[in-house]
N, C-alpha and C positions, 0 to 999 in steps of 0.2 A: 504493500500500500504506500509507504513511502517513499518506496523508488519510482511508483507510477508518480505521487502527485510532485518529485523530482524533477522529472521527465518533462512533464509537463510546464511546469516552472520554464525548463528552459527557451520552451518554445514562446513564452508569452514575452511582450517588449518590454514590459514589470510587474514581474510579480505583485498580488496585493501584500501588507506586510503580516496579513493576518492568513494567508494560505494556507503554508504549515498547520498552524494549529487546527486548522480546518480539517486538514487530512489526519491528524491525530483525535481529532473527534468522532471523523466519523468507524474509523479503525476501532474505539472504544464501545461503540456504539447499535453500528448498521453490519449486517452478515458481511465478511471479505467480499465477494460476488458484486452484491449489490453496492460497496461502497466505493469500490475500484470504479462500478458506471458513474457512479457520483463526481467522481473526482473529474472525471474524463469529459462529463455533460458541463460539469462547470465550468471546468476550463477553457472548453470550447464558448461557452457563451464569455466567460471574460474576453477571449481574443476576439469573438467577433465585434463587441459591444465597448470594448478599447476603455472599459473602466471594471474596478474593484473595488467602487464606492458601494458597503452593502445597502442602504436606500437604492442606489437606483439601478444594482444588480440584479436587488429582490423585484422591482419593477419589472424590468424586463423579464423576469424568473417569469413574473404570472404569465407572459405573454408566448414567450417562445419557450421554456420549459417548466411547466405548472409542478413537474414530477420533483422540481427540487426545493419549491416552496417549503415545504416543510422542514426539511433538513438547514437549509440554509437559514430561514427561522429560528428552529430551534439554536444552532449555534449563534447565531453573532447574539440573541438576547439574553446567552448564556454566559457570551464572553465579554456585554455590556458595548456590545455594536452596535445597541437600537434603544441606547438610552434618548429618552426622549428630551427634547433640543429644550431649554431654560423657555417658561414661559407659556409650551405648550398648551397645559392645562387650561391656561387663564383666554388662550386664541379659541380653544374650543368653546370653555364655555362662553364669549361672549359670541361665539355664530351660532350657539343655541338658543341665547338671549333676544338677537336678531332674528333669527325664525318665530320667536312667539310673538315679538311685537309684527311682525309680518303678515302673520296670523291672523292680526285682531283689526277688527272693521275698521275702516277708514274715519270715518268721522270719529271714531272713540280712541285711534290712535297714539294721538299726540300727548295726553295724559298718558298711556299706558305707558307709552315711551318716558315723558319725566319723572313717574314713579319708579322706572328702571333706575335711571340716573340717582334719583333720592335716595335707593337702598345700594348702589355701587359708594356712593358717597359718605353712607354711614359707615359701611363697612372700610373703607380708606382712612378715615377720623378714627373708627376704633382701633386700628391694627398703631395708626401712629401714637394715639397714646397707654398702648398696651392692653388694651381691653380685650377680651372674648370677641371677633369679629365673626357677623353671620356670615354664617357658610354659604359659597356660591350656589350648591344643591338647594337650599332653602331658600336663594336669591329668584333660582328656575322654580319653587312648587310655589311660590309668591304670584311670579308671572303667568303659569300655566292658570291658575286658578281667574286671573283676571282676565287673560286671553278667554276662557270659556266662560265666565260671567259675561263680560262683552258680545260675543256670539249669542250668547240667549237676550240680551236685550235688546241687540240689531233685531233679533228673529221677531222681537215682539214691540219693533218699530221705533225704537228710542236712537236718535241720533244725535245726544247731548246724556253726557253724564249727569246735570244739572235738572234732569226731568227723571233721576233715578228715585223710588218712594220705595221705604219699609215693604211695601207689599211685594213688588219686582224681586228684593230681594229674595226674599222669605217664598219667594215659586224656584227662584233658583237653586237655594239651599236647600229644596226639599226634592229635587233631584235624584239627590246623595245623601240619603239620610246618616248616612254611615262614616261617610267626611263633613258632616256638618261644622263641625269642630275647626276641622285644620283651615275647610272653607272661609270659615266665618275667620279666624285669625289673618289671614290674607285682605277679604274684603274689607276688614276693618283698618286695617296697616293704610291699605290704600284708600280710601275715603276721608283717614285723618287727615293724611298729605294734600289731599284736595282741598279740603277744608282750608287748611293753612295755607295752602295756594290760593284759597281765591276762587275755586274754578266752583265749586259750590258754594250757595248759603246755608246749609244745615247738612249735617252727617245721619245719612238715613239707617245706617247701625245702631244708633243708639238706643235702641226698644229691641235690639234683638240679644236674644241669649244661645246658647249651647252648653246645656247641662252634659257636665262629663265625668264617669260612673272614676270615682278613686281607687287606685290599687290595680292591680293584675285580675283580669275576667277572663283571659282566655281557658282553651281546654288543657285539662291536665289531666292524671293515672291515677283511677284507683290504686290503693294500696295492696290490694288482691292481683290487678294485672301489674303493677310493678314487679310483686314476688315471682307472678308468672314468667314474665322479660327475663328476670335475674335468672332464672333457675334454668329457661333457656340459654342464654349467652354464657354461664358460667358449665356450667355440667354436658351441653350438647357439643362433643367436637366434631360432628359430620356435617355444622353449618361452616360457610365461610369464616376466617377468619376477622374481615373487613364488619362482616354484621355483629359480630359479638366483641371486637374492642370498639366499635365506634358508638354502638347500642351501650354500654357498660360506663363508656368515659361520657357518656350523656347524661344518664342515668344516676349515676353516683357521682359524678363528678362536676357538671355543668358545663360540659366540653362543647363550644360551640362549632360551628360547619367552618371556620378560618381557623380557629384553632388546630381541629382535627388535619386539614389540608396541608400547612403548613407546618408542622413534627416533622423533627429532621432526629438521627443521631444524635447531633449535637446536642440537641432535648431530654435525652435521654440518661441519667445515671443508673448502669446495669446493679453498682456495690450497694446502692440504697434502694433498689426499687422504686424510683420517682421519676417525675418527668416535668418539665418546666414546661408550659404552655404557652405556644408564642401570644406576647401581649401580657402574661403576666408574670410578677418580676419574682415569685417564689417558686420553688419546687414543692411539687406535690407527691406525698408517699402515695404509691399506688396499692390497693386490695389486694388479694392473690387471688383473686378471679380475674379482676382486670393486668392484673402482669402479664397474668397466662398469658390471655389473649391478644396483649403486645407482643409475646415471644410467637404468637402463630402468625404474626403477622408477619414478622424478621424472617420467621422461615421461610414464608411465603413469597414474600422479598426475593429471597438468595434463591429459591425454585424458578423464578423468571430469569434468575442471569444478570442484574442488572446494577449499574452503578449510582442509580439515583435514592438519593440519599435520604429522602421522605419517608415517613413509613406505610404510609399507605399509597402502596405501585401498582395500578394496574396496566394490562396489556400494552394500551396505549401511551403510558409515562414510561415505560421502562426502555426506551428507545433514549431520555433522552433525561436531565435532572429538573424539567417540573414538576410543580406539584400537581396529584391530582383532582380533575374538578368538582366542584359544588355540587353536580347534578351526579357524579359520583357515590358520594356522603350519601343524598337523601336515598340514591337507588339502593344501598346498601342494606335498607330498612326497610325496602319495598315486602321481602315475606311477611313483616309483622307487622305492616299497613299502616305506619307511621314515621314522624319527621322528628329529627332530631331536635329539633327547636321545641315541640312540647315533651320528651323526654327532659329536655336541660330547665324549664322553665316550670316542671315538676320539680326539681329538683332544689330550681332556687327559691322555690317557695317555702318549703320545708326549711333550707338553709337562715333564712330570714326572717324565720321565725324561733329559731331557736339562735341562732348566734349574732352579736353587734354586727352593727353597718360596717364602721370601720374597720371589721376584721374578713369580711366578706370584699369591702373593697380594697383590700391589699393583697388577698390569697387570689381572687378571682379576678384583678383590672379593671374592674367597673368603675366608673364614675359613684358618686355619692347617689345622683338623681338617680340612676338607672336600678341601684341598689334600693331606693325608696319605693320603686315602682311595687315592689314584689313584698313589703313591708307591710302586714295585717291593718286593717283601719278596723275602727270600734262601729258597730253597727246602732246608726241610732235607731231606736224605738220611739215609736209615739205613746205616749201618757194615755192612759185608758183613763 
């Protein structure tokens, strides 16, 4: 393999300076056979294409050979060839930004558009004097919400925010009974701003409410199908290995779907039994049901062949050292007809009621709020 991508070398006018390792990756990697055509396919498209820049290698990759996309992918973001350029994030999201005021009718634009600018500008003052700055993702479900209130009032003839009443609103919140909530905090954000602008004389929010149930309501596990889970995942070894540590570190341990993905080696002390969870800064002593089923997964590991360093490797990660994906996790739990997220959110209920916040948010990474979420409330009662 390295005499071929050698060889090769020599025929090109320059080498790229990353070639070599190229051919050492895929040798680690891809069956001899197949990697020797790798080398050979790409070579050929550098000389034809008279560049080794991998952007616009991979470019040309999709167009005249799609068969190397993947391989060539995988390496260079392996070997930090496709870090993305300063700034990208912020290019994206504002032609996201752009697309929803886009979006939004013409005559009701022009606000939508300076309420943009009002929360870019909050967020720029917060960050300069150290504050908590809203997040861009929050800056987008702000505008989406207005971009589709806007649309339902075009639909129902209003071509002036200034002829918006209580009632309009209160047909569009009731849409989505189920985001009324998130709704309503957007609507309101931007109505204040109007207000203060000028662009109305009265904030038609202000008669409206959105009662929101405190504490954690979603679905959670009987204590009887818990035992059942456990008594599967610990004592059954003819399941996979993937369903009973990721089912187990949910379960007992609060292990979320980034967590799980992200386990590396490195995570792992064999002399203690523990494993440190990316995102949080202790180690955790692991049960000896859940080690086990960390050791079946290491075997399982080393049965594929493979040097990526994750612990949990499927077919298609063992080509190469990502981790594997999300949709991964949940499929893993497809026999027992559940998601990891109400396994873990079983779990921190129980945790939350038996042990301080402060100790939950140190062992687990959570924030305080996040921790409060799952924190019992007193149920009032009415006076007979």
């Amino acid at each position: 393999m390295i005499t071929r991508a050698t060889g090769w070398a020599e025929r090109m006018p320059a080498p790229p300076p990353w070639w070599n390792d190229f051919a050492a990756h895929l040798s680690a990697h891809r069956h001899p056979i197949y990697a020797a055509d790798m080398v050979a396919t790409t070579a050929r498209l550098i000389i034809a294409t008279t560049t080794g820049a991998p952007r616009t290698l991979l470019a040309h990759a999709h167009s005249n050979a799609p068969e190397l996309v993947g391989a060539l992918t995988d390496f260079f973001r392996t070997h930090g060839h496709l870090a993305a350029p300063p700034g990208l994030t912020d290019l994206r999201a504002a032609a996201r930004r752009a697309r929803h005021i886009e979006a939004t009718p013409s005559p009701l634009r022009a606000q939508a558009d300076a309420f943009t600018d009002f929360l870019l500008l909050q967020r720029e003052r917060a960050q300069q004097l150290g504050l908590h700055p809203t997040q861009l993702k929050t800056i987008e479900i702000r505008l989406d919400t207005i971009r589709d209130l806007a649309l339902h009032l075009h639909s129902e003839g209003h071509r002036s925010w200034a002829s918006v009443t209580t009632v309009d609103l209160e047909s569009f919140l009731a849409l989505a009974p189920a985001r009324r909530a998130s709704h309503l905090a957007g609507i309101r954000q931007f109505f204040a701003h109007a207000h203060r602008s000028k662009i109305i004389l009265h904030n038609p929010t202000d008669p409206i409410t959105a009662v929101q149930q405190r504490g954690f309501n979603g679905p959670t596990l009987t204590t009887a199908r818990q035992r059942a889970l456990y008594e599967r995942w610990a004592t059954n070894q003819s399941i996979h290995p993937h369903e009973a540590f990721i089912g187990l570190a949910a379960l007992l341990h609060a292990a979320t779907i980034a967590e799980l993905r992200q386990l590396t080696d490195a995570d792992i002390d064999p002399h203690r039994h523990s494993v440190r969870f990316p995102g949080r800064s202790v180690h955790l002593p692991l049960d000896s049901a859940t080690w086990t089923a960390l050791e079946r997964c290491q075997e399982h590991r080393c049965r594929l062949g493979t040097n990526n360093p994750h612990l949990l490797v499927t077919r298609l990660t063992r080509t190469h050292h990502g981790p594997a994906g999300a949709a991964h996790i949940r499929d893993s739990l497809a026999p027992v007809s559940l998601l990891p997220r109400i396994l873990r959110s079983t779990r921190l209920l129980a945790l939350a009621d038996e042990l301080d916040a402060k100790i939950l948010t140190l062992s687990l990474g959570m924030s305080y709020a996040g921790v409060a979420h799952y924190r019992p409330y007193p149920q009032l009662t009415r006076p007979v």
